[in-house]
DRENKOL-293501 format. One record per atom (N, C-alpha, C, O): residue in one letter; x, y, z. Coordinates in steps of 0.02 Angstrom, whole numbers, padded with zeros to 5 digits, always signed. Layout:
BEGIN
aXYZ
...
end
This chain:
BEGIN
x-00373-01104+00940
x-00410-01042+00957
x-00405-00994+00897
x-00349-00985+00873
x-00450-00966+00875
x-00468-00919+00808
x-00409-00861+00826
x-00380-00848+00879
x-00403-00831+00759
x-00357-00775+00788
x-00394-00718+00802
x-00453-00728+00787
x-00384-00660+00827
x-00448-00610+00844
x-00410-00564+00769
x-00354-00563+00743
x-00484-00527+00755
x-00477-00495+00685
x-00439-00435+00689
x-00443-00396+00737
x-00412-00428+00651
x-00372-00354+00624
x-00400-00324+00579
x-00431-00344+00529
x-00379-00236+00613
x-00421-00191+00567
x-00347-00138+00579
x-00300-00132+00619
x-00370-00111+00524
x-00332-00032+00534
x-00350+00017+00581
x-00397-00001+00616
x-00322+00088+00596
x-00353+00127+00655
x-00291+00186+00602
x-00234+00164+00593
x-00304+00238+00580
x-00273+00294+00568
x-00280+00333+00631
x-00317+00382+00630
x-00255+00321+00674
x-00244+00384+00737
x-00202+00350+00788
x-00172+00297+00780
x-00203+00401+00856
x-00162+00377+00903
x-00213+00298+00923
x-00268+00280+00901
x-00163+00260+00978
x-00202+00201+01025
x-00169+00211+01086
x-00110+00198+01096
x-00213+00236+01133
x-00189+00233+01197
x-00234+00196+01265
x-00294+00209+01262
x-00218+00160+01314
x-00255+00127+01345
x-00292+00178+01357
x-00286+00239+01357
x-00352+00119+01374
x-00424+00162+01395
x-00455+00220+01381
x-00486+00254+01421
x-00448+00230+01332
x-00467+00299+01275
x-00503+00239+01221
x-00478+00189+01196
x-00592+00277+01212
x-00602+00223+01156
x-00607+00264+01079
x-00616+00323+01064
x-00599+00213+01045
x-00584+00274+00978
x-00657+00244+00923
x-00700+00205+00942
x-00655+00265+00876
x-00722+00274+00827
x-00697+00222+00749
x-00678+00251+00698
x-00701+00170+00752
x-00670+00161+00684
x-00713+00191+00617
x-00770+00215+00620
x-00670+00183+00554
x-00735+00235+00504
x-00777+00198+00490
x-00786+00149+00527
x-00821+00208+00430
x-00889+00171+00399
x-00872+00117+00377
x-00890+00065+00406
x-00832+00115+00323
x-00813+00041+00297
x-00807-00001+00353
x-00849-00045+00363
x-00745+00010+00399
x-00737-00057+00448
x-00793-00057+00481
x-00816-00110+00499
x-00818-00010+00491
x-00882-00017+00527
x-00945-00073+00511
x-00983-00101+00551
x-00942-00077+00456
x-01002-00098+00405
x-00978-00177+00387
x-01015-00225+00378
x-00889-00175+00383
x-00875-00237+00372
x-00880-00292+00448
x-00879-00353+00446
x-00884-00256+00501
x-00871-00273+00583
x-00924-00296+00585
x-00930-00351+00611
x-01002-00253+00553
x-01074-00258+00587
x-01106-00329+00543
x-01124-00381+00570
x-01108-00318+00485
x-01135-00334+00427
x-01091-00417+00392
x-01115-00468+00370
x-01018-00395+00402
x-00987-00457+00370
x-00971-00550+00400
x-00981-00609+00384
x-00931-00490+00471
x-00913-00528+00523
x-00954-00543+00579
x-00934-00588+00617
x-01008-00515+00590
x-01093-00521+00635
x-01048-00486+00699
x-01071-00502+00754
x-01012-00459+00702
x-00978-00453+00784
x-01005-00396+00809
x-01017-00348+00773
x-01017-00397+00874
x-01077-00350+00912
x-01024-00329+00988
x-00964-00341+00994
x-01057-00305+01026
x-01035-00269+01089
x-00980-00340+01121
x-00991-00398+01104
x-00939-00327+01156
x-00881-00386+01195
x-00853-00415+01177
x-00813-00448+01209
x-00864-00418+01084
x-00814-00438+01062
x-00734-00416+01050
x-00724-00356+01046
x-00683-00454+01043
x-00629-00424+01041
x-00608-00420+00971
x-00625-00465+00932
x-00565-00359+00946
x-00528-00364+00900
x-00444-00319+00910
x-00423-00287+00958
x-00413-00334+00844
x-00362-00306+00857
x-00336-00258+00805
x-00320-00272+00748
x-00333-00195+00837
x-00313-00113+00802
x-00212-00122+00781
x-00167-00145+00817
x-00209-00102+00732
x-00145-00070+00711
x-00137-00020+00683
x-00178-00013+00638
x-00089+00036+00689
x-00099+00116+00673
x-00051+00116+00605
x-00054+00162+00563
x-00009+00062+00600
x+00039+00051+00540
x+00109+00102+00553
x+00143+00123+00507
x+00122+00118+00637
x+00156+00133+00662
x+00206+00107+00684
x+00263+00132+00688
x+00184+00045+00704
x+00230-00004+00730
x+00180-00030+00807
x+00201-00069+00849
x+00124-00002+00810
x+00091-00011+00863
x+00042-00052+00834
x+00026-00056+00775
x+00015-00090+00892
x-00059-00136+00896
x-00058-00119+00967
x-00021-00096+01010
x-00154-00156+00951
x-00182-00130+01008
x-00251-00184+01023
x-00294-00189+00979
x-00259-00223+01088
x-00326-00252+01089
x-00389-00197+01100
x-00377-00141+01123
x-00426-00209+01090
x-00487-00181+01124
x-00529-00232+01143
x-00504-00285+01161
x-00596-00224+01141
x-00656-00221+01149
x-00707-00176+01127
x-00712-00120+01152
x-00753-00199+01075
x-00820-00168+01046
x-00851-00141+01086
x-00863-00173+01137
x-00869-00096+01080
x-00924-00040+01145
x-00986-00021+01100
x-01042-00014+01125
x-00972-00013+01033
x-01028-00007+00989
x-01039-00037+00942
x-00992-00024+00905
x-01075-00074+00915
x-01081-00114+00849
x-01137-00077+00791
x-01196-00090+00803
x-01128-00049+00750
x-01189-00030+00706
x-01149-00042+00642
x-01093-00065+00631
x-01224-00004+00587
x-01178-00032+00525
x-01154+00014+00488
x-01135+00005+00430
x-01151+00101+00538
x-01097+00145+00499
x-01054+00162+00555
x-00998+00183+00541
x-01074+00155+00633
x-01030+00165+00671
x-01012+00079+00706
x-01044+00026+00708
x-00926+00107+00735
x-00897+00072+00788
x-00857+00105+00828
x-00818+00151+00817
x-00877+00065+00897
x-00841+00107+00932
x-00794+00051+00985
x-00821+00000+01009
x-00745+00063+00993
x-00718-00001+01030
x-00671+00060+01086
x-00650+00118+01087
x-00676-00011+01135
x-00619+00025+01200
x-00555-00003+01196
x-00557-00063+01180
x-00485+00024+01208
x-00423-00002+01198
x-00415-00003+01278
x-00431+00034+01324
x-00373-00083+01269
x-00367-00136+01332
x-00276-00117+01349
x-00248-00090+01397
x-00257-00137+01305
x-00171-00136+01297
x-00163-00110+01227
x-00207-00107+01184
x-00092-00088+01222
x-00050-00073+01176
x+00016-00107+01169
x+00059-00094+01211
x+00026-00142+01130
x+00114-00145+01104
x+00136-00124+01063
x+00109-00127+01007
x+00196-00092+01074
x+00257-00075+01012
x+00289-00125+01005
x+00315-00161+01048
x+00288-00130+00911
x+00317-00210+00901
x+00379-00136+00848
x+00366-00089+00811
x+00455-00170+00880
x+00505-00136+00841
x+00506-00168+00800
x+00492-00227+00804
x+00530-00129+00733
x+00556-00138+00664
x+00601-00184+00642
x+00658-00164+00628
x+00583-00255+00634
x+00651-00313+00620
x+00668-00295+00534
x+00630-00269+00494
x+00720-00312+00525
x+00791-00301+00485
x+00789-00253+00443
x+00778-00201+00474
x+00796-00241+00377
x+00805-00169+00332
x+00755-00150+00307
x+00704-00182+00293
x+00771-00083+00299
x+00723-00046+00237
x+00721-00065+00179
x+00779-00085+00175
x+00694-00078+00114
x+00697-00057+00058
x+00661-00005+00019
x+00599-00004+00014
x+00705+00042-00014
x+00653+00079-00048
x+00644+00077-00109
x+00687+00100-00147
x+00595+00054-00129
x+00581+00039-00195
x+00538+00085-00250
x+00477+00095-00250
x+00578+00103-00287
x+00568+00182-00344
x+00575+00141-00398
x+00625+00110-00415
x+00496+00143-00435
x+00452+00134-00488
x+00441+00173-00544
x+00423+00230-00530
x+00444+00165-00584
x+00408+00205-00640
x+00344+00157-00662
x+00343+00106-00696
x+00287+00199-00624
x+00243+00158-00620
x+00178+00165-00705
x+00183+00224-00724
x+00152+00145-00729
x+00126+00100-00800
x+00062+00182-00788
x+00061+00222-00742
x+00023+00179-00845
x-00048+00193-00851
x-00092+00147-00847
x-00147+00158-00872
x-00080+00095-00820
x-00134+00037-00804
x-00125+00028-00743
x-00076+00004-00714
x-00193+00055-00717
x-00198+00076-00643
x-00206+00019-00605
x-00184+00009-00549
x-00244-00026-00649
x-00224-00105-00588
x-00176-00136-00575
x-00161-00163-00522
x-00133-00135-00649
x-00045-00147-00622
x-00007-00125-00571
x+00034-00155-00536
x-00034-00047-00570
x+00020-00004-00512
x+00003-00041-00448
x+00041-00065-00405
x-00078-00040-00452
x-00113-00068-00385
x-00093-00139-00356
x-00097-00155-00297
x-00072-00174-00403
x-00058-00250-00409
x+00024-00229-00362
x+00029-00251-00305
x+00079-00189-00391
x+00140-00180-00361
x+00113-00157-00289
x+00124-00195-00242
x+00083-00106-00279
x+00073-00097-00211
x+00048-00164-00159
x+00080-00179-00108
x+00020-00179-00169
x-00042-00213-00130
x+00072-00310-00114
x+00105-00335-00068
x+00068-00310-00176
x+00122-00364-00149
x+00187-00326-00142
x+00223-00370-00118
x+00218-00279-00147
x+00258-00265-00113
x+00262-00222-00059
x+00314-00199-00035
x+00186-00210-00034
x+00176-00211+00025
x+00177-00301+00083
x+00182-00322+00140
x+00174-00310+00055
x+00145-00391+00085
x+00223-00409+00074
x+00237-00460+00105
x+00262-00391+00049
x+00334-00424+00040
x+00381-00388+00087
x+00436-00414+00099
x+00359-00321+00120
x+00384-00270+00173
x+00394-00232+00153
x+00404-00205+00207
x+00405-00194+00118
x+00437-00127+00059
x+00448-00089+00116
x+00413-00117+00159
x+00477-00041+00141
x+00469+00013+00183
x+00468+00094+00147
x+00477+00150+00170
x+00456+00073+00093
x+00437+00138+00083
x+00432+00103-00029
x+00460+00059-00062
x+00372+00168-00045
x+00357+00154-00123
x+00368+00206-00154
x+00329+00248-00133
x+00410+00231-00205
x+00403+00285-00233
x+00388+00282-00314
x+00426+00245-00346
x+00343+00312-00347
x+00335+00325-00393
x+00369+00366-00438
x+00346+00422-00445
x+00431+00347-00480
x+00456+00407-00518
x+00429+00415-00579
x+00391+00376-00608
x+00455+00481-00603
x+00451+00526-00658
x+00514+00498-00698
x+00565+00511-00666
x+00523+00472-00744
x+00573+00465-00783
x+00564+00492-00855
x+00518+00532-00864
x+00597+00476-00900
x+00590+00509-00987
x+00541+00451-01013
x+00491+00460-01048
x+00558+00402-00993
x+00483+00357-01068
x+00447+00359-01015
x+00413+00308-01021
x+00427+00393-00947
x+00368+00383-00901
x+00300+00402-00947
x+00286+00444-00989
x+00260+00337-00908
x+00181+00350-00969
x+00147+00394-00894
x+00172+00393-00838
x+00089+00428-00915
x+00021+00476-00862
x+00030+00437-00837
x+00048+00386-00865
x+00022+00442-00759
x-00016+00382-00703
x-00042+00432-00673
x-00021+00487-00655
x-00101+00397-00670
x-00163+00413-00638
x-00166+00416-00553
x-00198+00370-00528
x-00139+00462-00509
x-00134+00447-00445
x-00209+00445-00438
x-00251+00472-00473
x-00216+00395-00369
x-00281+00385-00334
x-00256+00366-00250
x-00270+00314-00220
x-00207+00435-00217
x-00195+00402-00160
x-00242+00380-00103
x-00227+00342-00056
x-00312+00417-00118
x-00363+00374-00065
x-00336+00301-00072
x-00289+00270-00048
x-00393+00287-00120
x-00373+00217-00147
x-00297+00171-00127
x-00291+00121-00092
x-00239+00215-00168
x-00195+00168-00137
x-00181+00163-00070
x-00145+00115-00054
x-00204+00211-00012
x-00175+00184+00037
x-00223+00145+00083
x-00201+00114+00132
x-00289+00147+00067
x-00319+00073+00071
x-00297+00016+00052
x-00310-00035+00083
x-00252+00017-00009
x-00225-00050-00036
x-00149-00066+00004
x-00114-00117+00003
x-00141-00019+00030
x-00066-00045+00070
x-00105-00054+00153
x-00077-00087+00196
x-00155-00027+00162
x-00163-00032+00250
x-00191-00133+00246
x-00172-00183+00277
x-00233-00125+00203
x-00267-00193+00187
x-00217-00240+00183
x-00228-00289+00219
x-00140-00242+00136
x-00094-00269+00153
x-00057-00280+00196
x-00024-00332+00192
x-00047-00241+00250
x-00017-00267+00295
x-00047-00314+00346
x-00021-00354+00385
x-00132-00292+00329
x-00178-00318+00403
x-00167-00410+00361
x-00157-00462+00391
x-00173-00402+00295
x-00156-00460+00254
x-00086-00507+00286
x-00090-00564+00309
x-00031-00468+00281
x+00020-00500+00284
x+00051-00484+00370
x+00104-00457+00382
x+00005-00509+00418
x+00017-00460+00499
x+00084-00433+00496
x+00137-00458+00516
x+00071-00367+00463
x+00138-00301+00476
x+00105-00253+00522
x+00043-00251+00523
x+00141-00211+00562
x+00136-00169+00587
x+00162-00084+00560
x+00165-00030+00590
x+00180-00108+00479
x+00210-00034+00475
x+00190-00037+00410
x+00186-00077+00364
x+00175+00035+00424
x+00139+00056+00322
x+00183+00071+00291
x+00207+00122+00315
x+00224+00045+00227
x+00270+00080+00201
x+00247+00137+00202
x+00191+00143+00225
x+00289+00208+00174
x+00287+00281+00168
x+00267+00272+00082
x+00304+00246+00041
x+00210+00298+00071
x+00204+00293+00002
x+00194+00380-00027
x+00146+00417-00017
x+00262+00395-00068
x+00268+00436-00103
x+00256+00465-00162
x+00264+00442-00218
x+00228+00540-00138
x+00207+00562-00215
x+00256+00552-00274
x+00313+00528-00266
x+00221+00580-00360
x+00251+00531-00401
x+00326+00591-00382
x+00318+00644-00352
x+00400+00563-00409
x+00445+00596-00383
x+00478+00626-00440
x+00422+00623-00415
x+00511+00654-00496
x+00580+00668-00533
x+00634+00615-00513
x+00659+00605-00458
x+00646+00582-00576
x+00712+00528-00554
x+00749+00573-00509
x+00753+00558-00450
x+00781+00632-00534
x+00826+00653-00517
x+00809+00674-00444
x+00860+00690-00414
x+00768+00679-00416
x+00751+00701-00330
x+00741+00624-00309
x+00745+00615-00248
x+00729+00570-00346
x+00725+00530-00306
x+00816+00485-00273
x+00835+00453-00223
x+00844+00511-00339
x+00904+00488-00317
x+00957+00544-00250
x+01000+00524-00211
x+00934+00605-00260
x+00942+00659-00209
x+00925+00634-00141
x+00964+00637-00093
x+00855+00604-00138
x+00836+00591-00072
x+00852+00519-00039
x+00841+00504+00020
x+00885+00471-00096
x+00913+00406-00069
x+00974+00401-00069
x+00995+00343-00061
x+01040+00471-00079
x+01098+00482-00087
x+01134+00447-00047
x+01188+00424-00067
x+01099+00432+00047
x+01134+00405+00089
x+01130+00340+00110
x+01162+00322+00159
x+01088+00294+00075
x+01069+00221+00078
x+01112+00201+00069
x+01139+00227+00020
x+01154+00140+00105
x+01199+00113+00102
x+01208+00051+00041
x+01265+00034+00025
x+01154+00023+00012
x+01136-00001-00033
x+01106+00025-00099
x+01045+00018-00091
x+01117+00049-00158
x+01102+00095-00216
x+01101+00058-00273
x+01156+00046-00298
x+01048+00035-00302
x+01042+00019-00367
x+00993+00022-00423
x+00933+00035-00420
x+01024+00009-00468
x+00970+00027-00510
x+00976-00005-00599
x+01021-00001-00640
x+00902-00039-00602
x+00898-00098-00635
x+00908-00066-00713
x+00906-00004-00715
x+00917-00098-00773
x+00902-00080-00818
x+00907-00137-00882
x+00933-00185-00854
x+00899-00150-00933
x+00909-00193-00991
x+00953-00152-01053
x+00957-00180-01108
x+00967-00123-01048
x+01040-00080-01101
x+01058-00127-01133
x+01063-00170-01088
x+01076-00157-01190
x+01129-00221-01222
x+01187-00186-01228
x+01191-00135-01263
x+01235-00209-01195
x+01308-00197-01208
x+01335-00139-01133
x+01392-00131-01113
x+01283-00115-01113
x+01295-00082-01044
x+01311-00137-00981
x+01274-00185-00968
x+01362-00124-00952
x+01396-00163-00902
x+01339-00151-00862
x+01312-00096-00865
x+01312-00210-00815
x+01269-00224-00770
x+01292-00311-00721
x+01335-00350-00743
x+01254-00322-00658
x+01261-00370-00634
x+01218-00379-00621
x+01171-00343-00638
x+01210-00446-00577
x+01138-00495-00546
x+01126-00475-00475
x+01155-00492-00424
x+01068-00427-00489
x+01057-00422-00406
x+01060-00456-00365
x+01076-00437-00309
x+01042-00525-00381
x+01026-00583-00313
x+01112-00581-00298
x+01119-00602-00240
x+01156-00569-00317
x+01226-00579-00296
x+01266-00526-00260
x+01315-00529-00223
x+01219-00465-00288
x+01243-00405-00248
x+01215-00371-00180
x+01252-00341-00141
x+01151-00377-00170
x+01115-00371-00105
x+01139-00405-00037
x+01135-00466-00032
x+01158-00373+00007
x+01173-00395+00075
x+01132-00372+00115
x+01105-00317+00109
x+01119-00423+00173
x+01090-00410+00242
x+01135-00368+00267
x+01193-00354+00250
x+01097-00346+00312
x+01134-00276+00358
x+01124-00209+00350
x+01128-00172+00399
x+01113-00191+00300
x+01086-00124+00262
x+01041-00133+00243
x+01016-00188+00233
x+01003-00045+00226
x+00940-00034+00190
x+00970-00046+00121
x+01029-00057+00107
x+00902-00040+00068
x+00948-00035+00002
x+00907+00007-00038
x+00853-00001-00009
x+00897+00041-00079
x+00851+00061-00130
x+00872+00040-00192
x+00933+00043-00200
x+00833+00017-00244
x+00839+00010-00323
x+00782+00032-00352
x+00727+00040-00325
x+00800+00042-00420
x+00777+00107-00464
x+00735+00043-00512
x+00762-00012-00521
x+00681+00056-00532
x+00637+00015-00568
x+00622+00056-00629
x+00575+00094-00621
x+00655+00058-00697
x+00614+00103-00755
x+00557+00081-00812
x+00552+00024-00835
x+00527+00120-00826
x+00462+00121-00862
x+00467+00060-00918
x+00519+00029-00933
x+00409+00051-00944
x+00395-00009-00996
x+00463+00001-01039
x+00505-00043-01029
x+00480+00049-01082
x+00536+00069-01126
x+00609+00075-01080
x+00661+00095-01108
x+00608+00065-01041
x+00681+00073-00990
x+00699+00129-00988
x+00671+00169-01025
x+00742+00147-00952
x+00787+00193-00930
x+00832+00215-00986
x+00878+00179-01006
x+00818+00281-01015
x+00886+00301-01065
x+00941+00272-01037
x+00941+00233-00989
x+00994+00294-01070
x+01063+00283-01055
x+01078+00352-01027
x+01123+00354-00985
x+01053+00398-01040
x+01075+00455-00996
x+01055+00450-00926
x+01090+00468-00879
x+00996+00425-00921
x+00989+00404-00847
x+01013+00361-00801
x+01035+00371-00744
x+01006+00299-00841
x+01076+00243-00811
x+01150+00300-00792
x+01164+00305-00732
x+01185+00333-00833
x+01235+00366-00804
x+01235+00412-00774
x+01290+00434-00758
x+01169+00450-00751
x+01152+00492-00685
x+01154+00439-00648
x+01199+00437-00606
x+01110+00386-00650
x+01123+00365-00578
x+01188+00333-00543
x+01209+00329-00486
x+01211+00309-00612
x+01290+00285-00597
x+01344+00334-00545
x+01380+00320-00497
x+01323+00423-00596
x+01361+00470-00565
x+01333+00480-00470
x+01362+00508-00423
x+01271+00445-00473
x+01249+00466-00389
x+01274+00400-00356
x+01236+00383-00310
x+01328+00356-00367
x+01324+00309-00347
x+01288+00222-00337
x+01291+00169-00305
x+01252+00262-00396
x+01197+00169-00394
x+01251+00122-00436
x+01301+00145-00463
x+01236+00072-00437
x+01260-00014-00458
x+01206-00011-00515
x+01146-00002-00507
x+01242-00023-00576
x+01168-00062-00607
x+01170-00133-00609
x+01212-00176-00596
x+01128-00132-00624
x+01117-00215-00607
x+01055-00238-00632
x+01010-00198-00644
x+01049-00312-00644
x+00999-00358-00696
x+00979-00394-00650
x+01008-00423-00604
x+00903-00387-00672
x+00868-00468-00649
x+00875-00518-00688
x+00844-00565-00662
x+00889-00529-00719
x+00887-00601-00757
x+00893-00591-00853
x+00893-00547-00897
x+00896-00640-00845
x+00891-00644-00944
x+00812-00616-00980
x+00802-00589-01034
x+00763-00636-00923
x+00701-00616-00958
x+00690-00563-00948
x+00711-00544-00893
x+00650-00505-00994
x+00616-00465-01007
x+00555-00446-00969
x+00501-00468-00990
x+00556-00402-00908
x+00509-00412-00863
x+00453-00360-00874
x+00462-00330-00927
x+00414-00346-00851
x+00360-00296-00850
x+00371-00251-00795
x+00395-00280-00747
x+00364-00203-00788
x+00389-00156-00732
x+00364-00169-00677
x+00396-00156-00625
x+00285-00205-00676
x+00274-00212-00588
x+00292-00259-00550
x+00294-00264-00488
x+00317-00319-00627
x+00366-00393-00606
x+00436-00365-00582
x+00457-00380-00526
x+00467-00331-00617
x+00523-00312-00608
x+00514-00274-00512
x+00549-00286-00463
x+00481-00248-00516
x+00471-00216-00430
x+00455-00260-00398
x+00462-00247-00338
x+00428-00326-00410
x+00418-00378-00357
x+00445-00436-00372
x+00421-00491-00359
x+00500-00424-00400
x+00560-00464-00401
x+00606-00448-00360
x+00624-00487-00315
x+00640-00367-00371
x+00674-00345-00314
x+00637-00349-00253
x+00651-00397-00217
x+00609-00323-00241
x+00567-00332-00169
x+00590-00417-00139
x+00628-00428-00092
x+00553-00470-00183
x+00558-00515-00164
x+00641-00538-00139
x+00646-00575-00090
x+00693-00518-00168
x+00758-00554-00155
x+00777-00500-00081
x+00833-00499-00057
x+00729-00464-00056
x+00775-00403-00004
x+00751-00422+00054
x+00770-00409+00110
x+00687-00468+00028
x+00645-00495+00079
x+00681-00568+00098
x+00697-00572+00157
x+00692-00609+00068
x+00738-00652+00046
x+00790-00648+00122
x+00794-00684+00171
x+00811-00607+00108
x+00884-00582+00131
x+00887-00564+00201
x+00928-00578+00245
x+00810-00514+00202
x+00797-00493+00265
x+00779-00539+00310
x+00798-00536+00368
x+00742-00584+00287
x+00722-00639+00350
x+00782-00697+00348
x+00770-00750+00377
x+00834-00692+00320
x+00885-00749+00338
x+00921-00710+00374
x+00975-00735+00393
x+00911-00665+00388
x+00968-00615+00443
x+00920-00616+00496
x+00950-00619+00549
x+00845-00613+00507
x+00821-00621+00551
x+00836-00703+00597
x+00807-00714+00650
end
């Protein structure tokens, strides 16, 4: 049996209240997928909620569907928050979003560091590219994607994460292998720095806030590899505890 389609819904879902989806899904519902009045699909608010309906309107700038049921699907295993110093090549940043959304991120932050290059915010845009990911990877929760931040507020606001680290390539600066230091059971955040890395003055702010530094590997990564490397080992971790 086919699976019924997923779309996004930015608002509440409550039974029998029908809601309006926007133009795009609209156009992709009428036009892509041919689907017309009785058909079913399935709404997620990126809350942690889904929702069936039923189509009540089919056109090709409006939709209108009726909600049948609702479930709350709770939140299985940790957070990660993952703080970027994200590139001036706007498809790169887009490229980190879009898979470490699909990898679970629970939250993205963009920092401000010293070799940080312009980035070009486009949060319309990106948060089309994270809603699209989850309907991609069936999640129910939008990471929290944060404006760009100040290292130094970003480490302020992850002070209490039970997991703290933060990557860097220094030669001769004491560091370890993340894959050895990450545990299930906790959230974790790690610090991702710009093409040029992280001064050394920053590595020892974050040291002084409590982060671990720590290495991915022998190779030389690119910053949006480096963010979906960590991602990938937390994910790793998270579903063997699941």
């Amino acid at each position: 049996m086919p699976q019924i389609p997923r779309f996004f819904f930015n608002g509440p879902l409550a039974v029998n209240t029908t809601v309006r989806l926007d133009a795009d899904t609209a156009k992709h519902i009428w036009q892509v997928l041919r689907m017309d009045a009785d058909d079913r699909i399935l709404l997620t608010d990126g809350n942690g909620n889904s929702a069936e309906g039923t189509i009540h309107i089919a056109e090709r700038h409006k939709c209108d569907v009726t909600i049948d049921n609702v479930i709350s699907h709770p939140r299985q295993g940790n957070i990660l928050h993952l703080c970027v110093a994200f590139t001036k090549n706007n498809s790169r940043n887009e490229w980190l979003l879009e898979k470490a959304t699909e990898l679970g991120a629970g939250s993205i932050v963009p920092i401000d560091s010293y070799r940080s290059e312009k980035t070009h915010v486009r949060s319309d845009r990106w948060n089309k590219i994270l809603q699209s990911a989850i309907l991609q990877s069936q999640q129910y929760y939008l990471p929290r994607l944060h404006e760009i931040t100040p290292l130094y507020k970003a480490l302020e606001e992850f002070a209490n994460v039970p997991q703290k680290f933060v990557a860097h390539c220094i030669i001769d600066e004491e560091k370890l292998p993340l894959a050895g230091l990450l545990k299930s059971g906790s959230d974790a955040v790690i610090m991702i720095g710009p093409e040029g890395d992280f001064s050394l003055e920053e590595v020892n702010l974050c040291k002084r806030q409590g982060f671990v530094p720590v290495s991915l590997g022998t190779q030389r990564l690119r910053t949006e590899t480096a963010g979906i490397m960590a991602a990938a080992y937390f994910n790793l971790i998270t579903d063997a505890k699941i």
